[in-house]
C-alpha positions as CSV (number, residue, x, y, z in Angstrom):
1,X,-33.2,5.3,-5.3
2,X,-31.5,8.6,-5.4
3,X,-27.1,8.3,-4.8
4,X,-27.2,9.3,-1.3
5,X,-30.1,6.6,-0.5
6,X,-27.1,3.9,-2.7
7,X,-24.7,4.7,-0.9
8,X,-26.4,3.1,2.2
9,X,-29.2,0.8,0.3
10,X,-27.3,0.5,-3.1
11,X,-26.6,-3.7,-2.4
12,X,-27.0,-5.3,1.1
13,X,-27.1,-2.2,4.0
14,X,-26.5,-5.4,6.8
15,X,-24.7,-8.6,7.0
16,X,-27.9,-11.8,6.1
17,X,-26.0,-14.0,8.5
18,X,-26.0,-12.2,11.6
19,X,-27.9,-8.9,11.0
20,X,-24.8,-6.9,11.3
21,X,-24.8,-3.2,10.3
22,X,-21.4,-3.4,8.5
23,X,-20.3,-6.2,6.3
24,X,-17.8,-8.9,8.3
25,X,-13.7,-8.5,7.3
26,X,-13.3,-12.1,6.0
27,X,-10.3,-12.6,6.9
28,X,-9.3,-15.7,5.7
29,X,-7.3,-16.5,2.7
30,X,-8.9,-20.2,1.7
31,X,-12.9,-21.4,2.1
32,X,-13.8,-24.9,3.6
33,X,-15.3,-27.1,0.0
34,X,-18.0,-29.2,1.9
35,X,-18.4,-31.1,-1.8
36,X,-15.5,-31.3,-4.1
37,X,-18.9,-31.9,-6.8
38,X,-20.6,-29.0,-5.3
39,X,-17.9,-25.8,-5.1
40,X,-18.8,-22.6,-3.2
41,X,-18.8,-19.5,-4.2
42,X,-15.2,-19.0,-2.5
43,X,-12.4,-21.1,-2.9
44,X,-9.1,-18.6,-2.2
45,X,-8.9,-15.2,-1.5
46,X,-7.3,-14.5,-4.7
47,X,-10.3,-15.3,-6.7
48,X,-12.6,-13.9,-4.4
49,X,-13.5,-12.4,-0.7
50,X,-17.2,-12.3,0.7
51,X,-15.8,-8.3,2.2
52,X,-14.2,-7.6,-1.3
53,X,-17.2,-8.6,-3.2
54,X,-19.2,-6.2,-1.3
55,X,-17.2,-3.1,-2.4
56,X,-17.5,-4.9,-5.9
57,X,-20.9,-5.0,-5.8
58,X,-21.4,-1.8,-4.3
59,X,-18.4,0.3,-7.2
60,X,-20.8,-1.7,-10.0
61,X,-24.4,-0.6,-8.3
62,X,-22.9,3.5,-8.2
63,X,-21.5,3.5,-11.5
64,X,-24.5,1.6,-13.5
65,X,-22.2,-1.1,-14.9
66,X,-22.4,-5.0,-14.8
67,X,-19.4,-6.2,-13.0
68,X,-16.9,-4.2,-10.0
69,X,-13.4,-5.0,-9.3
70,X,-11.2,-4.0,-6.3
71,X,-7.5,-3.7,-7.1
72,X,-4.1,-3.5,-4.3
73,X,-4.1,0.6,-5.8
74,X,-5.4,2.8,-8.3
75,X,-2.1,2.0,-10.9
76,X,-2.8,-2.0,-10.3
77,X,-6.5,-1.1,-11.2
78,X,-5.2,0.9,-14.3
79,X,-2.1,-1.4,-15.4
80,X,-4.8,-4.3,-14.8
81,X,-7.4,-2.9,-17.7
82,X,-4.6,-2.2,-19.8
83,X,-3.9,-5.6,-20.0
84,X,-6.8,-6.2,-21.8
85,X,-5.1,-5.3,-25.2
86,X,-2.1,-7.3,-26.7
87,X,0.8,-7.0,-28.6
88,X,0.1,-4.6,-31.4
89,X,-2.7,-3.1,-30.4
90,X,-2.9,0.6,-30.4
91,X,-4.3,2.9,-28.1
92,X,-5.4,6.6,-27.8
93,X,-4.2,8.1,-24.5
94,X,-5.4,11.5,-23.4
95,X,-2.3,13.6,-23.3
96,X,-2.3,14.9,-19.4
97,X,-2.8,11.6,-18.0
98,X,-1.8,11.4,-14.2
99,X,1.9,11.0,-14.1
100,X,2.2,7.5,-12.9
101,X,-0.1,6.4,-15.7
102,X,2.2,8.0,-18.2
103,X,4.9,6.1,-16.6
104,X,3.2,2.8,-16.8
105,X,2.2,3.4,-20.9
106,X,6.2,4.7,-21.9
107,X,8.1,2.7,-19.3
108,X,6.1,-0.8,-18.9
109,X,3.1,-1.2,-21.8
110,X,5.5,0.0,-24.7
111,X,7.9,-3.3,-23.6
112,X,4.9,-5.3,-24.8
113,X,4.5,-3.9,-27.8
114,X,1.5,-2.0,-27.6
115,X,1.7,1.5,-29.0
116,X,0.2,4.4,-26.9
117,X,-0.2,7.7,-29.0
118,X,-1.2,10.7,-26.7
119,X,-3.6,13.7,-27.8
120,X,-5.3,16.5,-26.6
121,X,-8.9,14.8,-26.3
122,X,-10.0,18.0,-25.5
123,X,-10.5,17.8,-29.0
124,X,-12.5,15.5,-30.6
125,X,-11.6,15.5,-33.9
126,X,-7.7,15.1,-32.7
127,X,-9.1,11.7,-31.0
128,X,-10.7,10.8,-34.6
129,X,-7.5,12.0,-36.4
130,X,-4.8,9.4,-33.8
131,X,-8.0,6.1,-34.3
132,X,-5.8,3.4,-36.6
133,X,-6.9,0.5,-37.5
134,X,-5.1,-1.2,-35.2
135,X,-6.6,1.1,-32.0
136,X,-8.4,-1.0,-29.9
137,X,-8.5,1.6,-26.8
138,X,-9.2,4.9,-26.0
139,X,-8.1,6.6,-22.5
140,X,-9.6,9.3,-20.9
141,X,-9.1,11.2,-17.9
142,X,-11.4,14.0,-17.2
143,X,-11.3,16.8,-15.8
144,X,-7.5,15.6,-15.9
145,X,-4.8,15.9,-13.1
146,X,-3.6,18.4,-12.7
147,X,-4.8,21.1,-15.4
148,X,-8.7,20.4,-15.7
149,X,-8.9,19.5,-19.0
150,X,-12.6,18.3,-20.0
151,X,-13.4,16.0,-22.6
152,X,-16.2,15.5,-24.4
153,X,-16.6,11.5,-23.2
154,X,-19.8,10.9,-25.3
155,X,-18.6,12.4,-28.5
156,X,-15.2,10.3,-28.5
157,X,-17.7,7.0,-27.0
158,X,-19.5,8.2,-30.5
159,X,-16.5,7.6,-32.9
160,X,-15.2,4.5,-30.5
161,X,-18.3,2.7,-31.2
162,X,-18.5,3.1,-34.9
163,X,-14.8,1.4,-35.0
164,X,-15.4,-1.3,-32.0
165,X,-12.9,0.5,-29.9
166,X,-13.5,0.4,-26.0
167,X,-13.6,3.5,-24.0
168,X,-11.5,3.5,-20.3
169,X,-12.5,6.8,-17.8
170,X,-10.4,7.2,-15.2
171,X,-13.1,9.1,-12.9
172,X,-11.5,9.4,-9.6
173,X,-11.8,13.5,-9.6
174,X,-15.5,13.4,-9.6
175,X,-16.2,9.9,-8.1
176,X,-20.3,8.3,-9.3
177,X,-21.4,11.1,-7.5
178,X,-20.7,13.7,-10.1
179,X,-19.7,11.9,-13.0
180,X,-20.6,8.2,-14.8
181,X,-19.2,8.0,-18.0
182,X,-20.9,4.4,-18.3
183,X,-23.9,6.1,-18.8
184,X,-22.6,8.3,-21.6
185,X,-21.3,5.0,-23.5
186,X,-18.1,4.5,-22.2
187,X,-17.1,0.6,-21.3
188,X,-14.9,1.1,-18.6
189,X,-14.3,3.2,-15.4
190,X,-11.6,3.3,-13.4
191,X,-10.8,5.0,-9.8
192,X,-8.5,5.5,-7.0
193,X,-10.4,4.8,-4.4
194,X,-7.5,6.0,-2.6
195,X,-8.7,9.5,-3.0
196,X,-12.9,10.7,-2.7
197,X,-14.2,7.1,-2.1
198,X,-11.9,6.1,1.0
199,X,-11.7,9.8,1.8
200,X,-9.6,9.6,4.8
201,X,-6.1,9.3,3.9
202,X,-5.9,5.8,5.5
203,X,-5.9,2.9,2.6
204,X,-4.7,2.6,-0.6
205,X,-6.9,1.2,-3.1
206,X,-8.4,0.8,-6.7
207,X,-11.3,0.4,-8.0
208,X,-13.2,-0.4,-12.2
209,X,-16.4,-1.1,-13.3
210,X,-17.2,-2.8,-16.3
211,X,-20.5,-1.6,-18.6
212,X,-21.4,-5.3,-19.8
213,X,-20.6,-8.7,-18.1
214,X,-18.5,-10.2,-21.2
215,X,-16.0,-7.6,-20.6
216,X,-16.6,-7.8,-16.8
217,X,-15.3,-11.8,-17.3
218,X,-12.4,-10.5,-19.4
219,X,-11.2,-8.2,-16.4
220,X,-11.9,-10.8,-13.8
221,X,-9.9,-13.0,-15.2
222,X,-6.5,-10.4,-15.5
223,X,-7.5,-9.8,-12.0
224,X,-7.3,-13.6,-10.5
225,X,-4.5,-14.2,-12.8
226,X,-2.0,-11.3,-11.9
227,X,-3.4,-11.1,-8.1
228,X,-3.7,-7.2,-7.3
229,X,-6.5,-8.1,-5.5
230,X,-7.4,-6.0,-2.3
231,X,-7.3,-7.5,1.3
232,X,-10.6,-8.2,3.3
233,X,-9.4,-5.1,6.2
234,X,-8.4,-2.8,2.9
235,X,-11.9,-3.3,1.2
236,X,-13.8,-2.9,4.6
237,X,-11.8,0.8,4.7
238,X,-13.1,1.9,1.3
239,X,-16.4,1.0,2.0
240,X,-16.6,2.7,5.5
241,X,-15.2,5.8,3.5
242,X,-18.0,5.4,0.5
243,X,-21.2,5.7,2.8
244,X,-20.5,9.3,3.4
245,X,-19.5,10.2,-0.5
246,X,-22.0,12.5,-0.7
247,X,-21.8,14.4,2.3
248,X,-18.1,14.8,1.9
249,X,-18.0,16.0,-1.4
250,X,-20.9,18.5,-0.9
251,X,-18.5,20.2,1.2
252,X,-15.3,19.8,-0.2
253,X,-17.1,21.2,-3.4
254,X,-18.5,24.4,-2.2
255,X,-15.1,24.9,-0.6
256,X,-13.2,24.5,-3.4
257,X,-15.5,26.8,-5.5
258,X,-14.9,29.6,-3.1
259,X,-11.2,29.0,-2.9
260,X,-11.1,29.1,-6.9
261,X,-13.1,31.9,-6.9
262,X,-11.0,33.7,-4.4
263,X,-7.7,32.6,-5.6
264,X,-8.8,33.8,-9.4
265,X,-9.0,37.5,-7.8
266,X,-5.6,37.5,-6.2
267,X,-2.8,39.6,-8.1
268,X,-0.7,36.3,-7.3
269,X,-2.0,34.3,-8.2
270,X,-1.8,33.9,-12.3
271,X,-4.3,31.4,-13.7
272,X,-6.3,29.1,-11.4
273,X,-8.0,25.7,-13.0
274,X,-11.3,24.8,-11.8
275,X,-13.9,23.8,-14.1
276,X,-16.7,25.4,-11.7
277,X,-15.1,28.8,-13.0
278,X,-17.6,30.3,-15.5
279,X,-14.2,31.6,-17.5
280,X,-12.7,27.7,-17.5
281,X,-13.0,26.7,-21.1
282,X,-14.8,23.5,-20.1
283,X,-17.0,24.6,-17.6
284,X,-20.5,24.3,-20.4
285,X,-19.2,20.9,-21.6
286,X,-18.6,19.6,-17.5
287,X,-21.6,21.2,-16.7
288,X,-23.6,19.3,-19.4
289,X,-22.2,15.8,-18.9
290,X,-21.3,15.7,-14.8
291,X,-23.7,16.8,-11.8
292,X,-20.3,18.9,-9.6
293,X,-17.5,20.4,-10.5
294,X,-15.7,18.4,-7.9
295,X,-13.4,19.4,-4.9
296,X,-9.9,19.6,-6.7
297,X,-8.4,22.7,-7.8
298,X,-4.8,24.2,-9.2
299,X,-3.3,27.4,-9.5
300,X,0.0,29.0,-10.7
301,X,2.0,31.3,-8.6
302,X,4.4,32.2,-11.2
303,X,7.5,29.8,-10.6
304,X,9.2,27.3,-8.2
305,X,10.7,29.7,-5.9
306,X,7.1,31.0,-5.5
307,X,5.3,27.8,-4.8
308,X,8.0,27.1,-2.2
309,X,7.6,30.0,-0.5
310,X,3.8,28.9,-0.1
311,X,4.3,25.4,1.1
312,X,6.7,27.1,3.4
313,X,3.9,29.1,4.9
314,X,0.6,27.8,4.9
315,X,-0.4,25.9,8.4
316,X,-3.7,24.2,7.8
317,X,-3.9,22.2,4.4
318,X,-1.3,19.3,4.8
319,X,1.2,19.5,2.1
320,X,1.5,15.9,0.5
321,X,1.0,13.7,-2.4
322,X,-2.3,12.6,-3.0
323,X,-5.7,14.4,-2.5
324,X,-9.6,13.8,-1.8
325,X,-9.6,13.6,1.9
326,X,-10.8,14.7,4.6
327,X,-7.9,17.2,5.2
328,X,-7.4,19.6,2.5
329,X,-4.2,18.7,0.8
330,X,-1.5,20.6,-1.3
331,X,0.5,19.0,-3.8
332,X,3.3,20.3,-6.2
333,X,2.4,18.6,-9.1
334,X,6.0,19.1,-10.7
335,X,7.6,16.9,-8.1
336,X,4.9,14.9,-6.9
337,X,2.2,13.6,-8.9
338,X,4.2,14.1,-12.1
339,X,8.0,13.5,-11.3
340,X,8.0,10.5,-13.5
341,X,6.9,12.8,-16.4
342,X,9.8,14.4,-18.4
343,X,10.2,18.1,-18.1
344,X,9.7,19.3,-21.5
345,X,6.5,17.5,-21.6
346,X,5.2,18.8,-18.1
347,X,5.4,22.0,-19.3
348,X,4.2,21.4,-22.7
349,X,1.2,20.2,-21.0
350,X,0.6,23.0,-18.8
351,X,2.3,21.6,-15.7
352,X,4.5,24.4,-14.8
353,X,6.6,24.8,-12.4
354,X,4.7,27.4,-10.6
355,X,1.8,25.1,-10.6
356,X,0.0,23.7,-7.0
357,X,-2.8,21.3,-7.1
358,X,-5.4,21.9,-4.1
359,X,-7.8,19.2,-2.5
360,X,-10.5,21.1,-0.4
361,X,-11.3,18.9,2.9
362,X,-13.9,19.7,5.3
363,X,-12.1,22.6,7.3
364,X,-13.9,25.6,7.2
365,X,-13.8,27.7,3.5
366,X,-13.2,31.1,5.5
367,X,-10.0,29.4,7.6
368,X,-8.6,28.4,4.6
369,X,-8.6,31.4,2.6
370,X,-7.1,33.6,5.4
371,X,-4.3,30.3,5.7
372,X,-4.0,31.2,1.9
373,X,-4.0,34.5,2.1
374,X,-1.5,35.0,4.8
375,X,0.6,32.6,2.8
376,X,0.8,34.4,-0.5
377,X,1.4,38.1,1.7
378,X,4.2,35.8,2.7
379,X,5.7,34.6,-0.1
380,X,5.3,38.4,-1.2
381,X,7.1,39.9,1.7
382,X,10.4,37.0,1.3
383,X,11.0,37.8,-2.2
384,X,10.5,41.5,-1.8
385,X,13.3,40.9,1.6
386,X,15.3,38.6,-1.1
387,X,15.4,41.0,-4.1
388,X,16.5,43.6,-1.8
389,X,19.6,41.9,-0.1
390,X,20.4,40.7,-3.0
391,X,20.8,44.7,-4.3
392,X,22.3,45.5,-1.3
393,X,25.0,43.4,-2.0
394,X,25.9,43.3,-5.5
């Protein structure tokens, strides 16, 4: 079956009980035991729900691996599959990891004694050059949030292999649709399913696959024994969101490839990342091992003062943190999706204070520009008005 035909047909398209057309909400948090001998295949909540095992069936299906989990959020997803290492283990973390991941590794995993070295895995032989003897992870994220960094996920799962190392994507930018890394050898994926997969700013939730079953009972077990589990209404959300992936992301992704293209033309505008952009140093390499480029853009307007002056001005994408819904959404990655992240290494990473992160939604691409457009004559026009009172004055 092709993805769009998955989507629908991927598991179980109707309920076997009653015929349903969407999968029940169980919402109950313990099962009846007809025969204490005999168990069923639920017992409590915790360990397992008929409505969450459907969007675990469904993530695992999409993504080509052996076993799905659905996590409270996207961080309990991440922390969760972190917890697969132990004290004194090593990992490789790619170095513009989302900020609340980079929070989690400095603030939470180095308390446990697991050491987190941080690279550009843009290149590969920087990955090789950080492996120890004592890694037992590497941690992608790509393209990355919020710069667009592509890596190269089959040539690190290339050196991971060779050294029994296990390789986690976090691939909520591009969603199955665009992009499974299982597929090009890594072991784990990872994804907000918050973002693209719920797609309507409505639930919070997390989502990972595992490539083989062994590590799939490795993961289930963190799962039932920390309980980050997703509720029955929660996993009923993501699901409703995931049957029109596709459709979604068709549009959000021509949108965005017109905004970028647009936005790369505008004497404001200086430096726009969007891996769709022939100039974009890893558009080749994305174009090689993804299908899309993906709906999410940034851009740098110069500095804070700017980027204000934009949020200020600009009446149709919502301004907010998060992204991959149906509204197009505008984030200042500086004070949003990066706050927890130290200045000096925001900036050595690219994050600039000038920088704004772009979701396209499904609004028309030709209303949006002119929003944009209008926006930056704006922000223009105030600083111009600014600067000259500010003359005036002195």
């Amino acid at each position: 079956m092709k993805f769009a035909t998955k989507l629908l047909h991927g598991t179980s398209c109707f309920d076997p009980v009653t015929g349903a057309a969407s999968t029940p909400i169980y919402q109950a948090s313990t099962f009846h035991q007809a025969d204490l001998d005999r168990p069923g295949a639920y017992d409590y909540a915790r360990s397992g729900n008929p409505t969450r095992h459907a969007l675990e069936e469904a993530i695992a299906v999409l993504e080509g691996g052996a076993r799905g989990f659905a996590f409270a959020s996207g961080m309990a997803a991440i922390s969760s599959v972190f917890m697969l290492f132990s004290a004194g283990d090593h990992v490789v973390v790619a170095e513009d990891v989302y900020g609340g991941t980079y929070r989690f590794l400095t603030k939470v995993l180095s308390r446990m004694n697991i050491d987190v070295t941080f690279v550009d895995t843009t290149c590969v032989e920087a990955v090789e050059r950080a492996v120890t003897p004592r890694t037992r992870g590497i941690y992608l994220e790509t393209p990355s949030n919020p710069t667009l960094k592509v890596t190269d996920i089959a040539a690190v799962c290339h050196i991971a292999k060779a050294k029994n190392i296990i390789v986690i994507v976090d691939n909520t930018f591009l969603t199955p649709y665009y992009q499974r890394p299982l597929e090009l050898g890594a072991d784990i994926v990872i994804h907000s399913a918050t973002k693209f997969i719920g797609g309507h700013s409505d639930v919070v939730a997390g989502l990972a696959v595992t490539k083989d079953a062994e590590l799939g009972e490795q993961l289930y077990f963190i799962q039932n024994g920390m309980g980050a589990v997703l509720g029955a209404q929660d996993s009923w959300l993501v699901m409703r969101g995931l049957k029109s992936l596709k459709a979604r992301l068709d549009v959000s992704t021509q949108t965005a490839e017109k905004i970028a293209r647009w936005l790369a033309n505008h004497p404001s505008v200086a430096k726009v990342h969007y891996t769709g952009l022939e100039g974009h140093p890893g558009h080749q390499l994305q174009s090689r091992q993804a299908s899309g480029h993906g709906a999410v853009l940034s851009f740098d307007v110069g500095s804070r003062e700017r980027a204000k002056a934009l949020f200020d001005r600009v009446t149709l994408p919502i301004v907010a943190v998060s992204l991959g819904a149906v509204e197009t959404i505008l984030s200042y990655p500086a004070m949003m999706s990066h706050a927890a992240m130290p200045a000096a290494e925001r900036e050595r990473r690219g994050i600039t204070d000038g920088l704004i992160r772009l979701s396209a939604g499904l609004e028309d691409a030709d209303d949006l520009v002119r929003d944009l457009e209008q926006a930056l004559e704006g922000v223009e026009a105030a600083l111009s008005e600014s600067k000259s009172k500010a003359f005036s004055g002195a």
